[in-house]
DRENDO-1510 file (C-alpha; in Angstrom, 1 decimal, always signed):
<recs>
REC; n; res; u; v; w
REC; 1; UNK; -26.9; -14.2; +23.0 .
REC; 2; UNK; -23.1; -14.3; +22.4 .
REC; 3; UNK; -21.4; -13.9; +25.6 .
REC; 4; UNK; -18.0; -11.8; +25.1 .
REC; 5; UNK; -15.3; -11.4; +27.7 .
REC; 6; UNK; -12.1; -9.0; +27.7 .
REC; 7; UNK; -8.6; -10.0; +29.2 .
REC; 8; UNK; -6.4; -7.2; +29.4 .
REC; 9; UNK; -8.1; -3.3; +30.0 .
REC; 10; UNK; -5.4; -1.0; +28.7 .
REC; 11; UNK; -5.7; +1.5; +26.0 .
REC; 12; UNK; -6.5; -1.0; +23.4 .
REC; 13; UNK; -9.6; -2.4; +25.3 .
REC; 14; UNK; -11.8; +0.9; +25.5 .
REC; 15; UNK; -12.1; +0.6; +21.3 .
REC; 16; UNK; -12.8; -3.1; +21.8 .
REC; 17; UNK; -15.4; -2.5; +23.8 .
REC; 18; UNK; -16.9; +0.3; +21.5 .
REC; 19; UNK; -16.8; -1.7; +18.9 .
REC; 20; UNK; -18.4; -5.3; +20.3 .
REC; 21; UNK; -21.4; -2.8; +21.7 .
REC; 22; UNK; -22.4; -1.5; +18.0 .
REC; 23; UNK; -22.9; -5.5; +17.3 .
REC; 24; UNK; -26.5; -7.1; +18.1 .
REC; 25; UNK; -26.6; -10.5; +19.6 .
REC; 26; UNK; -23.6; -10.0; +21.8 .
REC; 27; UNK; -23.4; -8.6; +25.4 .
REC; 28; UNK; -19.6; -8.3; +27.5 .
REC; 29; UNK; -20.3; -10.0; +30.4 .
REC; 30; UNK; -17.1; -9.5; +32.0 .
REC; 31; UNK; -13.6; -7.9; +31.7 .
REC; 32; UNK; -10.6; -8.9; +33.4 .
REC; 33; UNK; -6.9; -7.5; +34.6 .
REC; 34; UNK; -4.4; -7.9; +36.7 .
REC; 35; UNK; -4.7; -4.4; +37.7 .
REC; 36; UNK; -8.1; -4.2; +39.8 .
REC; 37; UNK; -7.9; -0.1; +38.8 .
REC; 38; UNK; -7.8; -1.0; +35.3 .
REC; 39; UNK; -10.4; -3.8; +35.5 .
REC; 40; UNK; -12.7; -1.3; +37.6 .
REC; 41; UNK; -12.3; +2.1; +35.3 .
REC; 42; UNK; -13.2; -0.4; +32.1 .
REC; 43; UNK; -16.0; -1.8; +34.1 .
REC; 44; UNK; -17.4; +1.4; +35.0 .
REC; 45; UNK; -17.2; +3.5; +32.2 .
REC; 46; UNK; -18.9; +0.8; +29.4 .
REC; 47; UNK; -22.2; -1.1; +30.3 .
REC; 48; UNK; -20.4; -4.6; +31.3 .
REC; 49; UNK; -21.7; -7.1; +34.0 .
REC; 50; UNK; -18.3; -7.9; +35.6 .
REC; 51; UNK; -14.7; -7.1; +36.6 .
REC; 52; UNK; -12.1; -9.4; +37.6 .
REC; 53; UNK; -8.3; -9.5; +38.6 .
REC; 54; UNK; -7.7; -13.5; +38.4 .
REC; 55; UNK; -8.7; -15.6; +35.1 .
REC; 56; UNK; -10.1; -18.5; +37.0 .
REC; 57; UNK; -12.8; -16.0; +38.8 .
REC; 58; UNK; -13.2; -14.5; +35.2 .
REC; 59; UNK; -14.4; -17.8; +33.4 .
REC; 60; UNK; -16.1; -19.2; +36.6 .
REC; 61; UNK; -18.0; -16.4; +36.9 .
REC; 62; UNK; -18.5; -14.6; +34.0 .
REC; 63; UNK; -18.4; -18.4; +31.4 .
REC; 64; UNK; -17.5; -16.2; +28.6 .
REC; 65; UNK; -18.3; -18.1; +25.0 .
REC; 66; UNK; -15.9; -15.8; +23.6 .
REC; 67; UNK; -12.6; -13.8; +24.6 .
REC; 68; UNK; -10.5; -10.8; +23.2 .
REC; 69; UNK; -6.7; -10.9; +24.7 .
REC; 70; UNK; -6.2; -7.3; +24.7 .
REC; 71; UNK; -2.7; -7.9; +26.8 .
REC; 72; UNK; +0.9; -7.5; +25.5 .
REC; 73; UNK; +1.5; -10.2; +23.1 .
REC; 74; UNK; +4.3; -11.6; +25.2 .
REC; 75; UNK; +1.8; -13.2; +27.8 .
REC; 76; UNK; -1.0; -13.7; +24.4 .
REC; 77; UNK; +0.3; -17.5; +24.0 .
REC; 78; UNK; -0.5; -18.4; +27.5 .
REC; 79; UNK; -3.8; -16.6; +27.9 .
REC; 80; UNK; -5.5; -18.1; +24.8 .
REC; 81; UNK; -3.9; -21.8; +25.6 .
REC; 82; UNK; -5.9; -21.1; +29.0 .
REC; 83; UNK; -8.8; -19.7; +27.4 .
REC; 84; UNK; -9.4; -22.8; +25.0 .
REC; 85; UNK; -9.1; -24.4; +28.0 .
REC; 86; UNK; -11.8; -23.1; +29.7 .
REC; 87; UNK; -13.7; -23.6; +26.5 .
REC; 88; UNK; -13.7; -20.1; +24.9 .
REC; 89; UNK; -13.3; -19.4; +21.1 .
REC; 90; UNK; -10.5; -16.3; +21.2 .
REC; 91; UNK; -9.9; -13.3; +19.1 .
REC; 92; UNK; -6.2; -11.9; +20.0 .
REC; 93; UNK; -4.6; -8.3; +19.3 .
REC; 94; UNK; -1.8; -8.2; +16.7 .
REC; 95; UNK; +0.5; -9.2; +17.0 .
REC; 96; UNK; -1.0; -12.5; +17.4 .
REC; 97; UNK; +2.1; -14.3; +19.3 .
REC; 98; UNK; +5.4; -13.5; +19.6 .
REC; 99; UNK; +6.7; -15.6; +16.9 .
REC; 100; UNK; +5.2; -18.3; +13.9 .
REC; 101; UNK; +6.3; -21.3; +16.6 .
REC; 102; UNK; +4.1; -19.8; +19.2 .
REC; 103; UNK; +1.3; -18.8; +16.3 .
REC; 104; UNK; +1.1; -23.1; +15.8 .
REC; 105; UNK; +1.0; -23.9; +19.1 .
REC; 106; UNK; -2.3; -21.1; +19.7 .
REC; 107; UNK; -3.9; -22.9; +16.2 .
REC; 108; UNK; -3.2; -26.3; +17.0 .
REC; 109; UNK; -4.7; -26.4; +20.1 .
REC; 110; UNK; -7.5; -24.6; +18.9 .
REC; 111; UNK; -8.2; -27.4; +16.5 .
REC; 112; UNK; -7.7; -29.8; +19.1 .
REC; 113; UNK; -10.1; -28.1; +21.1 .
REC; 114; UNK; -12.6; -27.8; +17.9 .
REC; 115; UNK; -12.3; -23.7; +19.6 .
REC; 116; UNK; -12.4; -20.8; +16.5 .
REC; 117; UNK; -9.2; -18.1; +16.9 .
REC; 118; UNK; -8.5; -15.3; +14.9 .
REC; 119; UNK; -6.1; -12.2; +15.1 .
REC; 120; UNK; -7.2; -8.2; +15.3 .
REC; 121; UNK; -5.8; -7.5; +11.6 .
REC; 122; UNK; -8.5; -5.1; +11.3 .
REC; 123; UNK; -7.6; -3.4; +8.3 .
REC; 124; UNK; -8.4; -6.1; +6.1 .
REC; 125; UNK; -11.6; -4.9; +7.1 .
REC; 126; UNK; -11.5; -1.3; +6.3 .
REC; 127; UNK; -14.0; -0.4; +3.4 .
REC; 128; UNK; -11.4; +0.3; +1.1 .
REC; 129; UNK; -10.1; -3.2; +1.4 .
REC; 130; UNK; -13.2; -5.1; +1.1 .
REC; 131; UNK; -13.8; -3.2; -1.9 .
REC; 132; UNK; -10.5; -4.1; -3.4 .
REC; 133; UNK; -10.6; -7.6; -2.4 .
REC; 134; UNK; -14.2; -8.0; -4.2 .
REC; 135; UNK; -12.6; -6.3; -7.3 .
REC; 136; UNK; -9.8; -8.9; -6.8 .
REC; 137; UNK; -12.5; -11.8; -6.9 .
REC; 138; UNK; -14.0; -9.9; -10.2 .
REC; 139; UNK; -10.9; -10.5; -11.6 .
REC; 140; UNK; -10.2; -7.1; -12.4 .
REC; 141; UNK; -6.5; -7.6; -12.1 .
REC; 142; UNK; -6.6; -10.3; -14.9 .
REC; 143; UNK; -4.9; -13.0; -13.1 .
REC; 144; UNK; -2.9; -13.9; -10.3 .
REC; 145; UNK; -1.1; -10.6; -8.7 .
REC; 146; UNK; +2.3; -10.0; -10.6 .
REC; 147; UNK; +3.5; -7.8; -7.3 .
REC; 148; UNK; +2.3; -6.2; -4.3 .
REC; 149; UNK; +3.4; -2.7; -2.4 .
REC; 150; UNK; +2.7; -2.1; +1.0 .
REC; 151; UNK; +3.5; +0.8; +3.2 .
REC; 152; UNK; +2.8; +0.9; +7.1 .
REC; 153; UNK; +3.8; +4.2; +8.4 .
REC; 154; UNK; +4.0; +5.5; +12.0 .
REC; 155; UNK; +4.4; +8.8; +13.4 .
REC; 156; UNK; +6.8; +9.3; +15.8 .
REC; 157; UNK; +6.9; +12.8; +16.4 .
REC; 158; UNK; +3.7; +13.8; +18.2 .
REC; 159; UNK; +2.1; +10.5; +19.8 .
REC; 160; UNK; +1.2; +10.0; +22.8 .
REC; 161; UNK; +2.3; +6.5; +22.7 .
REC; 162; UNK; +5.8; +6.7; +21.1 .
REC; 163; UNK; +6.7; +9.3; +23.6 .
REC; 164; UNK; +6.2; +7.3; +25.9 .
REC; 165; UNK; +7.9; +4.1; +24.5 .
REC; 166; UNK; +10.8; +6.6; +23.9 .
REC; 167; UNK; +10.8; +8.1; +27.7 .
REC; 168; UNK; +11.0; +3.9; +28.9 .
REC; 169; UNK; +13.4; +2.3; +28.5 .
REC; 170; UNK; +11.4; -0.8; +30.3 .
REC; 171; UNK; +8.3; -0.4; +27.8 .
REC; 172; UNK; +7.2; -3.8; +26.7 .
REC; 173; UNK; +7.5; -2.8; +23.5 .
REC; 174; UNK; +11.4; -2.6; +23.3 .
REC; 175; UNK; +11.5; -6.1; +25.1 .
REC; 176; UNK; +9.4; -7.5; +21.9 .
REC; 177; UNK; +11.4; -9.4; +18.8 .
REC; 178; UNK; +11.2; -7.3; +16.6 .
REC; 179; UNK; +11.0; -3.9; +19.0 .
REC; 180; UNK; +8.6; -1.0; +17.9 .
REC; 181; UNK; +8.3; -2.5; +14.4 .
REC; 182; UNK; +6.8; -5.8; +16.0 .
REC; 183; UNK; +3.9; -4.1; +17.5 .
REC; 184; UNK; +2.8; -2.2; +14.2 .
REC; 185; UNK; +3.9; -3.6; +10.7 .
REC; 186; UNK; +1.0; -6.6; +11.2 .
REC; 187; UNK; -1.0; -4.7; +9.3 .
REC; 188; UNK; +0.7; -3.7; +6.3 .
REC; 189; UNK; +2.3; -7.5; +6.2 .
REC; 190; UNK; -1.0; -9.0; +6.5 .
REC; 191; UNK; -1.9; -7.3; +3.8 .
REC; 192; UNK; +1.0; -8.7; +1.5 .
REC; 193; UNK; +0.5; -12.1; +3.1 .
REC; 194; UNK; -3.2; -12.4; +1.6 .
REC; 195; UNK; -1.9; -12.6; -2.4 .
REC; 196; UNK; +1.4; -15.0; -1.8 .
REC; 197; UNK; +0.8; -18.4; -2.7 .
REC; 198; UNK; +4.3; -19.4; -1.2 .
REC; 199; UNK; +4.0; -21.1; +2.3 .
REC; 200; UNK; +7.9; -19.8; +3.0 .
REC; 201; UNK; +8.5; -17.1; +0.7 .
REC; 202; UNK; +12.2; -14.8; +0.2 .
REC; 203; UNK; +12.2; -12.3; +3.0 .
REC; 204; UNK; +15.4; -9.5; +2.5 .
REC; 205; UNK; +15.2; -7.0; +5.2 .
REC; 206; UNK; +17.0; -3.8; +5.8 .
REC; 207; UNK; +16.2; -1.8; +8.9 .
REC; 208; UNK; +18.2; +0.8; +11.1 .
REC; 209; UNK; +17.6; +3.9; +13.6 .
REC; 210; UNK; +16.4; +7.1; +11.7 .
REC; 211; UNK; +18.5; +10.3; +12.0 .
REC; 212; UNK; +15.7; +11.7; +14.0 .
REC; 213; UNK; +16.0; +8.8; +16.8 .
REC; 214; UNK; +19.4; +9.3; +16.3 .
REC; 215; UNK; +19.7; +12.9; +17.4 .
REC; 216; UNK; +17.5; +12.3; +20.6 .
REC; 217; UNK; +19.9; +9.3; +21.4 .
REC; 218; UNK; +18.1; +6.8; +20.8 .
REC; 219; UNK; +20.4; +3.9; +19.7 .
REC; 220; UNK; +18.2; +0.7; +19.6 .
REC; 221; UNK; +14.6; +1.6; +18.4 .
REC; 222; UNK; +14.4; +0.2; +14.8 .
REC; 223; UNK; +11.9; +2.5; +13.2 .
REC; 224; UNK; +12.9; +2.5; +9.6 .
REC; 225; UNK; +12.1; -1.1; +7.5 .
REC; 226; UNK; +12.9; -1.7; +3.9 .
REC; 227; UNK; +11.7; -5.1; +2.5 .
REC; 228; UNK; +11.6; -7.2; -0.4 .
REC; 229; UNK; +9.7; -10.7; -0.7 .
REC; 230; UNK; +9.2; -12.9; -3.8 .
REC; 231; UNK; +7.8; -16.5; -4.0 .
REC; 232; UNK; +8.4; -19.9; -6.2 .
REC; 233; UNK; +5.6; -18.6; -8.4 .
REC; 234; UNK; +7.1; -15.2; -9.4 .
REC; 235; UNK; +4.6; -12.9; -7.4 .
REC; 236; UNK; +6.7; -10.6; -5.6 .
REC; 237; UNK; +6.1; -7.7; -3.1 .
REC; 238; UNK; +8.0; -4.5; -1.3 .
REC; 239; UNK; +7.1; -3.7; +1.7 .
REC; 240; UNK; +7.9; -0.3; +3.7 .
REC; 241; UNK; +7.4; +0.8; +7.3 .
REC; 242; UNK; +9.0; +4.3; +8.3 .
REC; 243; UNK; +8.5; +6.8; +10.7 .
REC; 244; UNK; +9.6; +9.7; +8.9 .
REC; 245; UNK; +8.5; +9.9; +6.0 .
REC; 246; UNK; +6.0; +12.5; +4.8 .
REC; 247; UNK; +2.4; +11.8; +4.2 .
REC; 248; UNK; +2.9; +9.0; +7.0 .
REC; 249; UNK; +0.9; +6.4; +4.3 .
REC; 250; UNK; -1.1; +3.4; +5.2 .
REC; 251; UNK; -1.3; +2.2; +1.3 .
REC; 252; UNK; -1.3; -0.9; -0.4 .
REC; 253; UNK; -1.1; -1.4; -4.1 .
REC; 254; UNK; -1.7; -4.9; -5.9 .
REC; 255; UNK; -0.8; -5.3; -9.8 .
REC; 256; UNK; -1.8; -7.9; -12.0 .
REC; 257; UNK; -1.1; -9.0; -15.9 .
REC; 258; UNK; -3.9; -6.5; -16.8 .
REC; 259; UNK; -4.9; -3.8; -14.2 .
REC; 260; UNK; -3.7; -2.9; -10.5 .
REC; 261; UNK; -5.8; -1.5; -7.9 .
REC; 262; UNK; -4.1; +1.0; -4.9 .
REC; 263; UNK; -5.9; +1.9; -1.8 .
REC; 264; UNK; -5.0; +4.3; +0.6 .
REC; 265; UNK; -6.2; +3.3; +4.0 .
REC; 266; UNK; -5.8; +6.8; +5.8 .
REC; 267; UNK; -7.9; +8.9; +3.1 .
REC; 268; UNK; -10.3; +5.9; +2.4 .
REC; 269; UNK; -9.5; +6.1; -0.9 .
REC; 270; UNK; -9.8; +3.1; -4.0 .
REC; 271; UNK; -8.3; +4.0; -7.4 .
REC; 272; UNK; -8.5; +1.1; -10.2 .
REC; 273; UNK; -5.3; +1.1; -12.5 .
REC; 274; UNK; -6.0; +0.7; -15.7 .
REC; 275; UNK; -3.4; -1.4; -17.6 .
REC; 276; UNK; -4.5; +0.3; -21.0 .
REC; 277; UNK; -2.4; +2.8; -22.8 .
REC; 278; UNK; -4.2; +5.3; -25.0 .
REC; 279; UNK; -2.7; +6.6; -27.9 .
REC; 280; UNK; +0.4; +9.4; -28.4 .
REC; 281; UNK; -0.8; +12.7; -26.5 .
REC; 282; UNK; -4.0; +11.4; -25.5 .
REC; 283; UNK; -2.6; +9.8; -22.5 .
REC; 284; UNK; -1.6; +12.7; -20.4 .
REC; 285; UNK; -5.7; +14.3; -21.0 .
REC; 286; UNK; -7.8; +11.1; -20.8 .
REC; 287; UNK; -5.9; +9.7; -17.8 .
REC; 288; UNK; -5.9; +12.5; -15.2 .
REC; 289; UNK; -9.5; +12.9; -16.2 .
REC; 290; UNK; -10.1; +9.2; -15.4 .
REC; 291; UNK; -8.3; +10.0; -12.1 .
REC; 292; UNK; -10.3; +12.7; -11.7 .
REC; 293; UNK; -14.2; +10.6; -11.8 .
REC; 294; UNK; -12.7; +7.9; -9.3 .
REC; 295; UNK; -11.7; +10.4; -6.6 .
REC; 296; UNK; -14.8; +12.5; -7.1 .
REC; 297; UNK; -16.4; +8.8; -6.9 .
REC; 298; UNK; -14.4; +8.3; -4.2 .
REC; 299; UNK; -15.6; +11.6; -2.2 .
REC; 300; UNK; -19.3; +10.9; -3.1 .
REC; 301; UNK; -18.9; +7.0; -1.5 .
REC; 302; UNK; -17.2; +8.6; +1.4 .
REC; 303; UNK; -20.1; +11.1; +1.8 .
REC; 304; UNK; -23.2; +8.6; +1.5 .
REC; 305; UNK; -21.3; +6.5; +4.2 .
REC; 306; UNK; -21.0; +9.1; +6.2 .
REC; 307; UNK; -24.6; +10.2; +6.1 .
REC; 308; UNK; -25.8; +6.8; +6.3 .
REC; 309; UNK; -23.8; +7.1; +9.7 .
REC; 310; UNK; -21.0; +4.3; +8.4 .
REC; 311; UNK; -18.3; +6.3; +9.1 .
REC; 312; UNK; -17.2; +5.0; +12.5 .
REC; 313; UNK; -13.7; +5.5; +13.7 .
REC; 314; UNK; -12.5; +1.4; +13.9 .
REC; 315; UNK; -15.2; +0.3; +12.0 .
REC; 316; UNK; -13.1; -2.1; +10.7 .
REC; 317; UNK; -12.9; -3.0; +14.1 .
REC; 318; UNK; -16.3; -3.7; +14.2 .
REC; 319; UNK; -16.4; -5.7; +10.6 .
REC; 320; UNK; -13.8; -7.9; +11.7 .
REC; 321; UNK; -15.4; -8.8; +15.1 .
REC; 322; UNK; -19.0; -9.1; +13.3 .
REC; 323; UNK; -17.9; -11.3; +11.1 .
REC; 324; UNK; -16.0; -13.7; +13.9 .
REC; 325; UNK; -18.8; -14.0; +15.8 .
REC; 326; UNK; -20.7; -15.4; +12.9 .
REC; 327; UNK; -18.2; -17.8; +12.3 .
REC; 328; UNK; -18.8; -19.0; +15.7 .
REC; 329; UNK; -22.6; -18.9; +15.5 .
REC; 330; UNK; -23.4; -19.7; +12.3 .
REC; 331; UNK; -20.3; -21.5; +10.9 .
REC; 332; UNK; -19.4; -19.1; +8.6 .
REC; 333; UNK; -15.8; -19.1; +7.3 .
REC; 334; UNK; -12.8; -17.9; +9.8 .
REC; 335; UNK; -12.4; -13.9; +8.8 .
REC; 336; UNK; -9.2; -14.1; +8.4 .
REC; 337; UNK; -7.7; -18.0; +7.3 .
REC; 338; UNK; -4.7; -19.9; +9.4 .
REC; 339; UNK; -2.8; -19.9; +6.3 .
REC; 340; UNK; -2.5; -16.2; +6.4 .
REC; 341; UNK; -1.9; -15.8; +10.4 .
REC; 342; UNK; +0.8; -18.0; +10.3 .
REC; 343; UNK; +2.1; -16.4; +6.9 .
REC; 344; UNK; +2.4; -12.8; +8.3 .
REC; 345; UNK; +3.9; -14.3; +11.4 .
REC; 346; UNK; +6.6; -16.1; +9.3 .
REC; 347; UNK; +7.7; -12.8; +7.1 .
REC; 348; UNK; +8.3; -10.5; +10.5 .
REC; 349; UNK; +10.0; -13.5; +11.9 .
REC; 350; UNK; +12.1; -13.2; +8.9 .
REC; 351; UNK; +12.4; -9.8; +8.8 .
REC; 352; UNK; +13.0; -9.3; +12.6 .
REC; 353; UNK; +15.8; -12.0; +12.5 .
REC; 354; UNK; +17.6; -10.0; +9.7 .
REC; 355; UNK; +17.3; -6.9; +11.4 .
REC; 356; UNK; +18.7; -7.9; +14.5 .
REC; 357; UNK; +21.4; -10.1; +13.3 .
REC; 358; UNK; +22.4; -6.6; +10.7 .
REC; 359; UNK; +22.2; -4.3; +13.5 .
REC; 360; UNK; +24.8; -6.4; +16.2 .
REC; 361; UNK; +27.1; -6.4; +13.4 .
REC; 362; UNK; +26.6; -3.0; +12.8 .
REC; 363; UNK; +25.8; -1.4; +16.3 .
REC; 364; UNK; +26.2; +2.2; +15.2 .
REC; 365; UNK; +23.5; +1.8; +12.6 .
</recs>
């Protein structure tokens, strides 16, 4: 039995918790804040065997074999160099440090402590994205990708969580690199980060404060993200993040010499691009009926998984933890590779340093 511990019981750790619990061979044996109030509530309300307000007690007590750091990332660094420590392998919420220097420090000692790490970029394990990524494998794009789009949207005008990011102006998120940005675009970057075969690819950012913040006076909350990134071998990639725009997407497209594939995370929806032309009129029938098939296939897919009773809200929660925990136990391959950790980590670094050093020079933007 695998013996999972939780450091940090905020918001974030209640679908942690619901997640680990739909995973046989695996019990939470403890949970652990700062806050005894927080500890206690997470305690109580989920079938776990302990609560604790000091780490030392935690791993003393509880001897977790693995952790999830559910804390701000500010204090993730120092958490999962204690954990390894103490011997736990350690799965830590995006975003995984606070920068790519702090992301080698967390891996290297990992090695050094022959521990497992990995970092909650969950949608790479939506269904939509393992089915793209086994197309991918097919080689249904041909060959290598050609370019990559990306779009990470957030809504800013009715969540519960940006209202109160906007109300404080002490919220962790603000004191973070890259501010509001920081603590959301790991997802859609990741997703770029996967297909680059650069190490240190072109980053050119371009972010500023929407009208929208602007009207409500909010001068320093970056919410708006433009980006462009190319490698030495010609892929290259946009990549969007906006709080305004309207359908708020979580999409990512990927195009190769032959076909492309777009997903749309939010709808759970997977259409294959054909590269193929047909000829003179034909094209505007025969495509929108091929269109047509793949989101009636897509609806029917959607359907069975739901009566199969697959259609869990963070099930790629839940895929990404499974398949950690077998890398632990069974010595499986690491869900999600160094390479692309410390790749994601080094394009927001990038971005975030263009951002800021754009926005002191032009402090009315």
């Amino acid at each position: 039995m695998l013996k999972v511990g939780i450091i940090g019981c905020g918001k974030i750790a209640d679908s942690h918790v619901a997640q680990i619990q739909r995973i046989q061979g695996c019990e939470i044996v403890g949970v652990c804040d700062t806050e005894e109030l927080m500890a206690k509530q997470l305690y109580e309300r989920f079938p776990i065997k302990g609560y604790y307000t000091d780490i030392y007690t935690f791993f003393k007590s509880a001897q977790p074999d693995v952790v999830h750091i559910t804390t701000p990332p500010q204090s993730h660094l120092a958490i999962g160099l204690k954990s390894l420590e103490y011997g736990a392998h350690i799965l830590v919420e995006k975003p995984f440090t606070i920068n790519t220097d702090e992301a080698r420090i967390l891996i290297n000692a990992a090695n050094e402590a022959d521990r497992k790490v990995t970092v909650g970029h969950d949608a790479q394990f939506s269904a939509v994205s393992r089915r793209m990524r086994k197309l991918v494998k097919e080689g249904y794009l041909g060959d290598a990708p050609v370019h990559l789009d990306s779009y990470w949207c957030y809504d800013l005008s009715d969540a519960t969580y940006a209202k109160a990011l906007l109300a404080d102006t002490q919220h962790w998120t603000r004191k973070l690199p890259g501010g509001l940005p920081h603590n959301i675009i790991n997802h859609g970057v990741s997703k770029v980060a996967e297909f680059l075969h650069s190490e240190s690819p072109h980053v050119i950012a371009h972010g500023f404060v929407s009208p929208f913040l602007q009207k409500l006076g909010e001068t320093k909350i970056i919410d708006e993200l433009r980006v462009i990134i190319h490698d030495e071998k010609g892929t290259t990639a946009y990549f969007t993040f906006s709080s305004q725009m309207r359908p708020s997407l979580h999409q990512f497209a990927i195009y190769g010499h032959k076909n492309g594939i777009m997903i749309d995370e939010g709808k759970r929806i997977l259409l294959k691009l054909s590269g193929y032309e047909f000829k003179s009129y034909t094209e505007h029938f025969i495509q929108p009926v091929i269109y047509a098939k793949q989101y009636l296939g897509n609806l029917a897919y959607n359907l069975r998984s739901f009566l199969k009773m697959q259609f869990h809200f963070d099930d790629d929660k839940m895929q990404l933890f499974k398949s950690f925990y077998q890398s632990i136990t069974d010595g499986t391959p690491l869900p999600i590779p160094y390479r692309e950790i410390l790749l994601t980590s080094l394009i927001m670094d990038r971005i975030f340093e263009q951002v800021n050093r754009n926005q002191q020079g032009n402090p009315s933007r």
